[in-house]
N, C-alpha and C positions, 0 to 999 in steps of 0.2 A: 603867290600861292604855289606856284610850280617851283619853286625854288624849294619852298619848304618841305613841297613832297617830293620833290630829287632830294634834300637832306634827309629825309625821313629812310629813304629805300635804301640808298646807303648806309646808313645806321645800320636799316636789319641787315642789310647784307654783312657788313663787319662783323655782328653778333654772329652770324647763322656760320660763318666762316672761323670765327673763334671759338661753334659749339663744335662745330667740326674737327678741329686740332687737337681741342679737349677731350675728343674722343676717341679718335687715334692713337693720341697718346696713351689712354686708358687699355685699349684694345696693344697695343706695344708692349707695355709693362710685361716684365719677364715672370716667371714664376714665383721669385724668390722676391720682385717689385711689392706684389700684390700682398703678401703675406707679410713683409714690414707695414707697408701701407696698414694695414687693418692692426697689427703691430699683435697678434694674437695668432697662435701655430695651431690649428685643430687637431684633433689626432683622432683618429678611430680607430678601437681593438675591441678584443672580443672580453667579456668581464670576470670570466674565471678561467683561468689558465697556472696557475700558480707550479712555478715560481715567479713564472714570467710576467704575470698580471695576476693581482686578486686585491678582491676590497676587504675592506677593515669597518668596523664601528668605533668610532671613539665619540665619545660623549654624544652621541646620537645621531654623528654625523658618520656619513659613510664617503671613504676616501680610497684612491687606486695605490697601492703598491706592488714591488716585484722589480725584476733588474729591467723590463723593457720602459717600465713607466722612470729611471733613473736614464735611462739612455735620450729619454722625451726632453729632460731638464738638459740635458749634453744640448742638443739639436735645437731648443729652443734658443738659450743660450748662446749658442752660435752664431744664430740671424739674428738676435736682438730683439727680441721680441718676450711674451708670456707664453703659456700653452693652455687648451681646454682638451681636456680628454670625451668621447662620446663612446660611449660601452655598445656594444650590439650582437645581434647573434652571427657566427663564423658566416652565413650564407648572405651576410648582409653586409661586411666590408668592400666588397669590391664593388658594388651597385652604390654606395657610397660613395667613394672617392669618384667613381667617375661621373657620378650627378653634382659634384661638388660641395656636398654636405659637410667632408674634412677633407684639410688637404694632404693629409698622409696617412698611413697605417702604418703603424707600430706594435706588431701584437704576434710574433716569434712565426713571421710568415714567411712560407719557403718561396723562392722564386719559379716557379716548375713555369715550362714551357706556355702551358694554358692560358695562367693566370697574367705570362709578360703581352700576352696580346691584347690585355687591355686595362697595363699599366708600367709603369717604368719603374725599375728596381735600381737599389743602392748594391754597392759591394755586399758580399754578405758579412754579419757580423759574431753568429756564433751558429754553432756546430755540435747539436750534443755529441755525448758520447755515453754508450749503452752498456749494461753490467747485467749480469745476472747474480740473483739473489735467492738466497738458500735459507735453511732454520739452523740457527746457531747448534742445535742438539745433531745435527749433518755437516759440521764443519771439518773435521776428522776422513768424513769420505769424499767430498769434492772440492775442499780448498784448493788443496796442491794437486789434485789430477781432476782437473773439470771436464776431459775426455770422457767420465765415467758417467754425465750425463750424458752421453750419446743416446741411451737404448732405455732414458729417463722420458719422466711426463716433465716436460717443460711450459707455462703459461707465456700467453701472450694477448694484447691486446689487438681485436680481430681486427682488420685492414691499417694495424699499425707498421710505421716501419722497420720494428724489430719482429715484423711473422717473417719476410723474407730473409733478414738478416739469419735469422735461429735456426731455419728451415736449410740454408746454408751453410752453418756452420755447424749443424746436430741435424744431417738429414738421416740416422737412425733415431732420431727423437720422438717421442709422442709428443705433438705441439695441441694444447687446451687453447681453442679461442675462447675469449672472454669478452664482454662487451664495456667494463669501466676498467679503467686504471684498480680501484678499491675493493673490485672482484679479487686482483692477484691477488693481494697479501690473504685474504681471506680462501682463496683457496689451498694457498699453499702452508695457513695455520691447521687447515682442516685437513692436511695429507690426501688433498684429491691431487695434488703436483708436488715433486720433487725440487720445483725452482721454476721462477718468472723473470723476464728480462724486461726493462724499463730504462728509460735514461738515467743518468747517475742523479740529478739534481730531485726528479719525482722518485728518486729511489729513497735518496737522505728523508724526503718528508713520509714516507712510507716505513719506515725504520723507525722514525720520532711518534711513532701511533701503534708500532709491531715492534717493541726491543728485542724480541725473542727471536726476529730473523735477521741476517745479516749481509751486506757484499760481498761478493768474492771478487780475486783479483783478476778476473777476467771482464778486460774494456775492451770495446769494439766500437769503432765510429759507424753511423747506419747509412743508408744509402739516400737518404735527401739530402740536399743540396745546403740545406742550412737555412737562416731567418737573416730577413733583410727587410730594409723598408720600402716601404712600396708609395709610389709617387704615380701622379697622373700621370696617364698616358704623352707624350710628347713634351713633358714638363723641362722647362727649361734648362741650358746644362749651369748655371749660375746656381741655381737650385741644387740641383744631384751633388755638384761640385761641395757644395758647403757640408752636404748631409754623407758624402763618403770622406770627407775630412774628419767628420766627427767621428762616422765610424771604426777607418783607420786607427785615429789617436785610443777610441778608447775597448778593442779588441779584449789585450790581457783585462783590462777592467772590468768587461762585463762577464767575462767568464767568473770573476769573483762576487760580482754581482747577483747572478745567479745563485750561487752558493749557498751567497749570506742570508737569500730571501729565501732559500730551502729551508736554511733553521730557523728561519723566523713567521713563518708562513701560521698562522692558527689552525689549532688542529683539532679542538674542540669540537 
């Protein structure tokens, strides 16, 4: 009898020591472990940001496109793995990612000091760049000398980062805050402003809704930092490693990415 319960105790001890190892192990697994493991990349962005993110209807299904959901297939790709996208509002991807709901963000987000304190960033991978846009019937007076808006009403989108930029480079300008992107074009069809600055990519889909105003050839990079992906806090450097690999290779590609999803964006 005591034989078999010294057999027995040992037993569980071997098990209770095997669940142990199995768990460590688990607790071990690097970031980039756990995400093959499950063999599926979650991704959280925000669901209209267009070029960068916007859904579609097709046959009555609703689906993500834009150049950052093209960079998701890059990254997914990479590790091996599928991807699920989860859409949400801008105030709710970082409480995300660090509850572990998705294990990255992808949705044309800057790295600003704030937001690195509690999450880890990839290189960055694009960087608008910002135009001001005029009515083709004004082309004549600020194409070739855009100085001339100096002492003009210029729009902007209010705490965007083209107020600072404009504000600095036309500080004789009357600057219009506005509060949508789809304010510009309408005020400046309505002649309450001479010209509104916007990045190039939401300019081209502003253009495809407004023929009657135009680019000028004045580009200015703005003063964030750029879009990168954003990673758990402390997330492994196997992880980052893979995800600034992708980034790297595919730089020139998303800036045409971008582009392509500006003409194609619905506008209906």
């Amino acid at each position: 009898m005591r034989k078999k319960f010294f057999y027995l105790m040992m037993l569980a001890f071997s098990l209770i020591l095997i669940l142990m190892g199995c768990g460590n192990k688990s607790n071990d697994a690097s970031s980039l472990d756990k995400i093959q493991h499950k063999g599926v990349l979650t991704v959280g962005m925000i669901s209209s940001n267009p070029p960068y993110e916007y859904q579609v209807n097709k046959g009555g299904e609703q689906s993500m496109k834009g150049s950052d959901v093209k960079l998701i297939k890059k990254i997914a790709s990479k590790l091996g793995v599928k991807y699920k996208i989860k859409t949400m509002d801008m105030d709710g991807l970082l409480p995300a990612l660090q509850s572990g709901k998705v294990d990255v963000l992808v949705t044309s987000l800057s790295p600003t000091p704030e937001r690195k304190k509690g999450a880890t960033f990839s290189k960055v991978y694009f960087r608008s760049t910002n135009t001001l846009v005029i009515r083709k019937a004004d082309k004549s007076k600020y194409y070739n000398n855009i100085n001339r808006l100096d002492n003009k009403k210029i729009a902007v989108v209010n705490n965007s980062t083209q107020q600072p930029m404009i504000e600095k480079s036309f500080p004789n300008a009357s600057l219009t805050k506005l509060s949508k992107v789809t304010d510009l074009a309408l005020a400046l069809n309505n002649n309450k402003v001479d010209a509104f600055s916007i990045d190039i990519p939401t300019a081209t889909i502003l253009l495809r809704q407004n023929p009657n105003l135009m680019m000028t050839n004045w580009h200015h990079k703005d003063s964030s930092l750029g879009a990168a992906v954003a990673m758990p806090k402390g997330a492994s450097k196997d992880l980052v490693n893979k995800v600034n690999e992708v980034v790297k290779s595919n730089k020139t590609n998303y800036e045409k990415w971008v582009q392509d999803s500006a003409e194609k964006v619905p506008t209906d």
